[in-house]
C-alpha positions in Angstrom: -7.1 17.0 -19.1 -10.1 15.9 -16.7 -11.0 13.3 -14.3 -8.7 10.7 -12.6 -5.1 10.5 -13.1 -2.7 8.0 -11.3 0.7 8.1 -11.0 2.7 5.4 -9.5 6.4 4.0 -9.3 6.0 0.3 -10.2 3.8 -1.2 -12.5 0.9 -3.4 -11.1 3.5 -6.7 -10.7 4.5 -4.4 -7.8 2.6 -5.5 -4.9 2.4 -1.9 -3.7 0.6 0.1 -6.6 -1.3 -3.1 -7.6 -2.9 -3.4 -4.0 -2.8 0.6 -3.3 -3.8 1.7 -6.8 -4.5 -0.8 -9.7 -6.5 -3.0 -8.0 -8.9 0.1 -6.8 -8.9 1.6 -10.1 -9.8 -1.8 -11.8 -13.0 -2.0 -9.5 -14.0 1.6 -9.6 -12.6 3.5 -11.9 -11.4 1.1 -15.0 -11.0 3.9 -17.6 -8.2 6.0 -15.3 -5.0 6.2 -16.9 -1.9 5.3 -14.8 1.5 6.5 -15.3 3.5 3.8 -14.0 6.7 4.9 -14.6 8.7 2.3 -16.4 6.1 -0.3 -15.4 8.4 -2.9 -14.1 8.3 -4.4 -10.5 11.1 -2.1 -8.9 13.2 0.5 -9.7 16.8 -0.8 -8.9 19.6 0.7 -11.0 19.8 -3.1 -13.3 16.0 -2.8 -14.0 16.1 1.0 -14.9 19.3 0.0 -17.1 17.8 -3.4 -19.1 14.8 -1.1 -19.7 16.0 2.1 -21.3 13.6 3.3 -23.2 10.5 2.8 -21.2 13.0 5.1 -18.7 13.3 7.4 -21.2 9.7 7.6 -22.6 8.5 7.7 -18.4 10.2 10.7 -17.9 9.2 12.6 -21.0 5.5 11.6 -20.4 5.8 12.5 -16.6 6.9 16.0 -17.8 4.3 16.2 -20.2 2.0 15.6 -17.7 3.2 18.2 -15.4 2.7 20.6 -17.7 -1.0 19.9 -18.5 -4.1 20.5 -16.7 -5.5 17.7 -14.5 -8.7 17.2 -12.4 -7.8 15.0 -9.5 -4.1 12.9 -9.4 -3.4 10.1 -7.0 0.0 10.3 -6.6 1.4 6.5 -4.9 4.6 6.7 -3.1 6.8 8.4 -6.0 6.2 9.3 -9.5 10.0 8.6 -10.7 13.6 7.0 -8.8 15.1 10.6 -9.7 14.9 13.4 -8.1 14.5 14.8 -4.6 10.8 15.3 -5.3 10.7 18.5 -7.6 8.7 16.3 -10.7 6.2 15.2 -7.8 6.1 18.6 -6.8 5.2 19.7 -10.0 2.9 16.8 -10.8 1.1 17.6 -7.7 0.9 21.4 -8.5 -0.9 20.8 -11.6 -3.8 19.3 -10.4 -7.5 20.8 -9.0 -7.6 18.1 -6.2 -4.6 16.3 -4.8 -3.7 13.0 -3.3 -1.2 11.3 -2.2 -1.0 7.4 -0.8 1.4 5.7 0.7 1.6 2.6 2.4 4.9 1.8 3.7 7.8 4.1 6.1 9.2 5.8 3.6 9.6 8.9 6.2 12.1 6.7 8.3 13.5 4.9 5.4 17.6 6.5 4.9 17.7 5.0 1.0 18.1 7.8 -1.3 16.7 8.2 -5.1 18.6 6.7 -7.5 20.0 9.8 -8.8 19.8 11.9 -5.8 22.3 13.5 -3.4 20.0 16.4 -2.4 17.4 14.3 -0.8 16.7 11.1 1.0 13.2 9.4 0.4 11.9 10.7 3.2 13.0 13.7 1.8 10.6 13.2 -1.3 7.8 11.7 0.9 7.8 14.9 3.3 7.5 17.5 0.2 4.6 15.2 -1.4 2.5 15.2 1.8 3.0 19.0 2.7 1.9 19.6 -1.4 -0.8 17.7 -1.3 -4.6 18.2 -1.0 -5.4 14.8 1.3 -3.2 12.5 2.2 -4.0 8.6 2.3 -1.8 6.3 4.9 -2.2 2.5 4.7 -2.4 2.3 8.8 -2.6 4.3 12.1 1.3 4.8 12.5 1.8 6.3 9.2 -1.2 8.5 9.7 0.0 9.5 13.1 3.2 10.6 11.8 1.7 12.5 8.3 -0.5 14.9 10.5 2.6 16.6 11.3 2.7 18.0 8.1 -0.9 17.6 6.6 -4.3 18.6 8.3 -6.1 15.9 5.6 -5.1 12.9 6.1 -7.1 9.4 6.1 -6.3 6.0 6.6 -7.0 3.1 3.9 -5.6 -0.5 4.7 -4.1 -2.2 1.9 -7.2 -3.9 0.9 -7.6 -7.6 -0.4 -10.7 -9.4 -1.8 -11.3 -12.4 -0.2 -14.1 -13.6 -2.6 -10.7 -13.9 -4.9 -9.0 -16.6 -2.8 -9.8 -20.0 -2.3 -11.1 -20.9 1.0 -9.4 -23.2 3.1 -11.5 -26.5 2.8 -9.6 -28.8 5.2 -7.9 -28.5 8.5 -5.5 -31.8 9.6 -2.3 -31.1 9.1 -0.5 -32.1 5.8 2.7 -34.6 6.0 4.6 -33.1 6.9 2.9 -29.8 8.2 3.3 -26.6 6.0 4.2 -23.1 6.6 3.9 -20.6 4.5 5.5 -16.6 4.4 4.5 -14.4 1.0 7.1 -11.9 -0.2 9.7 -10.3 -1.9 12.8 -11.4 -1.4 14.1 -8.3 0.1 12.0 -9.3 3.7 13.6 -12.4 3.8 15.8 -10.8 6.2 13.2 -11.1 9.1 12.3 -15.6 8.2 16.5 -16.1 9.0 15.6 -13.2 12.5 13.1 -16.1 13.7 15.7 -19.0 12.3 15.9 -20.9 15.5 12.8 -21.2 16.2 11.5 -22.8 12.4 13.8 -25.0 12.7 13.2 -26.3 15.9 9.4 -26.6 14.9 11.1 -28.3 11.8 12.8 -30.8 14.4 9.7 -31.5 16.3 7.3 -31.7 13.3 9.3 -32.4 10.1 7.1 -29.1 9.2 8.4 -27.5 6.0 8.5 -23.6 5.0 7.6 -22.6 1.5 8.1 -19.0 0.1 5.9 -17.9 -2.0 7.9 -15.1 -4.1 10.7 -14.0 -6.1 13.4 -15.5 -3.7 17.0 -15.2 -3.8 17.6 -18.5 -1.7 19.6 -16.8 0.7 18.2 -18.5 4.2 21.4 -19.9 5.6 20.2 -22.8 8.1 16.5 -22.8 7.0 17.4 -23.9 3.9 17.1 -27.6 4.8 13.0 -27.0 5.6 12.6 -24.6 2.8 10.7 -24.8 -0.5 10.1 -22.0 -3.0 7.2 -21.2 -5.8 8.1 -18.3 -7.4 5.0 -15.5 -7.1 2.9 -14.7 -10.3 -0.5 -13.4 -10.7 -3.1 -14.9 -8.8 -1.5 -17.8 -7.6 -1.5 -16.4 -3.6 -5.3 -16.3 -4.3 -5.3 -20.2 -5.6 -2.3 -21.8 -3.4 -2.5 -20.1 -0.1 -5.5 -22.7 0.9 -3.1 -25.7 0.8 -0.6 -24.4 3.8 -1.1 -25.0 6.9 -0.1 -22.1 8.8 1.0 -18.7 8.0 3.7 -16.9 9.1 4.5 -12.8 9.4 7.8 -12.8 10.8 9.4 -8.7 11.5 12.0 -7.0 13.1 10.7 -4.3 15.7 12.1 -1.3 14.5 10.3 1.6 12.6 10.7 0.5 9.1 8.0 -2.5 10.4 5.9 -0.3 12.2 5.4 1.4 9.0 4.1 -1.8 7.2 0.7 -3.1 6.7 0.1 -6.6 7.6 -0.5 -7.3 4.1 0.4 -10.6 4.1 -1.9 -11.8 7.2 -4.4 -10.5 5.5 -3.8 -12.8 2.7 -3.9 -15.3 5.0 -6.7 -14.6 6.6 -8.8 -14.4 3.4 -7.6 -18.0 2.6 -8.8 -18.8 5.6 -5.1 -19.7 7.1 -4.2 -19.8 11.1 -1.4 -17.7 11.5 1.5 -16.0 13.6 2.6 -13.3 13.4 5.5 -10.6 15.6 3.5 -8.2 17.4 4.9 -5.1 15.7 2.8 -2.5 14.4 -0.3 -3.1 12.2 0.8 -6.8 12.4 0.0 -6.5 16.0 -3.7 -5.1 15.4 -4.4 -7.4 12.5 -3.1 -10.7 13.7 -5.1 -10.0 16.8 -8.5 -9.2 14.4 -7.9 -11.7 12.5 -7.5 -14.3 15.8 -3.5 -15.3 14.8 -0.9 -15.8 17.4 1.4 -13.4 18.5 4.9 -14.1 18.9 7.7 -11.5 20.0 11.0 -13.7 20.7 12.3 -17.0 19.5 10.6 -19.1 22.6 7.1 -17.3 21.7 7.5 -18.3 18.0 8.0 -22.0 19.0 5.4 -22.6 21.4 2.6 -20.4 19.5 3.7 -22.4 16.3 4.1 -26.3 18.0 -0.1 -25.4 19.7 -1.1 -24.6 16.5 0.4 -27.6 15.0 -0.8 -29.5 17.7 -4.3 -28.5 18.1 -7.4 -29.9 16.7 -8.4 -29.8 13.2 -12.0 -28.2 14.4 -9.8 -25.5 16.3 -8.0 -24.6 13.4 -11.0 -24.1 11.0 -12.9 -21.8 14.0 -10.0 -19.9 13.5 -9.8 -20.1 9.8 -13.3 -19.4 9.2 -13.1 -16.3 12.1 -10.2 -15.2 10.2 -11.7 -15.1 6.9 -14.9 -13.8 8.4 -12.8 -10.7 9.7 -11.2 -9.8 6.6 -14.4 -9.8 4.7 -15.9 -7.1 7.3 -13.0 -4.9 7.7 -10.2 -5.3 5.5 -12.2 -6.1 1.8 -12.4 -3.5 -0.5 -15.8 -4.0 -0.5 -15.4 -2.7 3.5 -13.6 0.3 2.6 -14.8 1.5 -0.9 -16.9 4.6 0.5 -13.8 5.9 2.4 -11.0 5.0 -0.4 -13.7 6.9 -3.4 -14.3 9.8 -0.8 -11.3 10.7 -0.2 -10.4 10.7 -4.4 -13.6 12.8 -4.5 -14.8 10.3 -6.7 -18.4 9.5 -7.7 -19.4 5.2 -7.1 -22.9 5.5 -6.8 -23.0 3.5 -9.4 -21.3 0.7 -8.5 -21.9 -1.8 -11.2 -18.4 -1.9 -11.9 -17.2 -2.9 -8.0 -15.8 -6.7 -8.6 -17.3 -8.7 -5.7 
């Protein structure tokens, strides 16, 4: 076998591999093949179970692979939920040029494979970077902590493409005023951290919070200001424009460090004023993107009630510098020679590079 070969955990419903790997691949390199597992949106024990034999069929096919010859792999996150990371191992060893992206702290994270007692994720995540040839991490923090075991590594933000998304066209406030956080519903957890605050805004404004996602309406007190549209694709790209302000609520610990700010920029690219908690690449991204940082309760409140309260000609400067931002240094457009070098791949002709 030559050329590109992806392998990922999650099919492209998965924000991960579509943002880390599908959405790259579509631009540059359409004709790559991509083993994504069972190809459903997560890998919890009821997925893997209503979907037996696409389980069954990913495994044969990842050993198949394994076996062959392969030019370059991009290995995302985890080939398969089993194991303590002897398949990746394998997959890995089988190729000419290896590389392995991830974009989220899966070195601190304790969760262990589905099957697994020998090893923990991190486990898996450890042996991937130490086989691999370079390593790709999604920010600074991730990369820090990867050179520990990996001389090659690079760092890729999780990449949007702002010319997608609708642009923000008008800045008064709707009535009421609209928040808006973009998720899974398994980062809920940090909206009900920040509870007190929303609702107080809630109090002052009427403002409302929608969730954009696959929620399990689980928000305790916020429930009375919340609203829900459940997330398929494209609609962040379309809807985003109509909110108000953002929001990129998270817990300071190292799991959050780990993340990528994904959602701001998603805001940002719609052109959104937004706060944000000041905790790893959200910190250096809501402060690019000219969002408001808020650490505690008090800071969420009065960064949210100035925004809410400021001029609609503030709020577009902001907008528009946000938009701006993302555009220059968090498009794909901005990072295709680094992403394509460090896959050793060939985009001089770049006819196919969606703009």
């Amino acid at each position: 076998m030559s050329g590109l070969v992806a392998v990922t955990p999650y099919g492209n419903e998965a924000a991960s591999t579509r943002v880390r790997v599908f959405d790259w691949l579509y631009r540059l390199a359409p004709d790559t093949p991509i083993h994504a597992y069972a190809g459903t949106r997560n890998n919890s024990p009821l997925t893997l179970l209503a979907h037996p034999l696409a389980v069954i069929g990913a495994g044969r096919d990842l050993r198949a692979l394994a076996s062959s010859s392969i030019d370059r792999l991009l290995l995302h996150r985890a080939a398969s939920p089993f194991g303590s990371g002897d398949l990746e191992a394998r997959l890995l060893g089988a190729a000419r040029w290896r590389v392995y992206d991830f974009d989220d702290a899966l070195q601190w994270d304790p969760g262990r494979s589905v099957t697994s007692l020998l090893g923990s994720n991190a486990t898996k995540c450890i042996r991937c970077i130490k086989a691999a040839d370079r390593v790709v991490a999604g920010n600074d923090v991730l990369a820090e902590w990867a050179g520990q075991f990996a001389r090659n590594v690079t760092v890729v933000p999780s990449c949007v493409d702002p010319f997608g998304y609708r642009m923000k066209q008008t800045y008064e406030l709707a009535d009421p005023p609209r928040l808006v956080w973009i998720g899974s519903h398994s980062a809920e957890k940090y909206l009900r951290l920040f509870a007190e605050a929303f609702l107080e805004i809630h109090r002052r404004t009427s403002a409302r919070l929608t969730i954009v996602g696959q929620s399990h309406g689980r928000l305790g007190p916020l429930e009375i200001m919340t609203d829900r549209v459940p997330w398929k694709d494209g609609l962040a790209e379309q809807a985003l424009c109509e909110f108000d302000v953002g929001v990129g609520p998270l817990n300071d610990d190292v799991l959050s460090r780990g993340k990528c700010a994904y959602k701001l920029l998603q805001y940002g690219a719609a052109g959104l004023p937004l706060v944000a908690s000041p905790v790893g690449a959200n910190a250096t991204v809501g402060t690019a993107l000219g969002g408001r940082l808020a650490g505690c309760v008090d800071e969420w409140v009065d960064q949210l009630a100035e925004l809410l309260s400021a001029s609609a000609s503030y709020r577009r400067e902001v907008g528009i510098l946000a938009r701006k931002c993302v555009e220059d240094s968090y498009s794909f457009n901005a990072w295709t020679d680094r992403w394509s070098a460090a896959l050793e791949l060939d985009v001089r002709d770049t006819s196919s590079v969606v703009r």
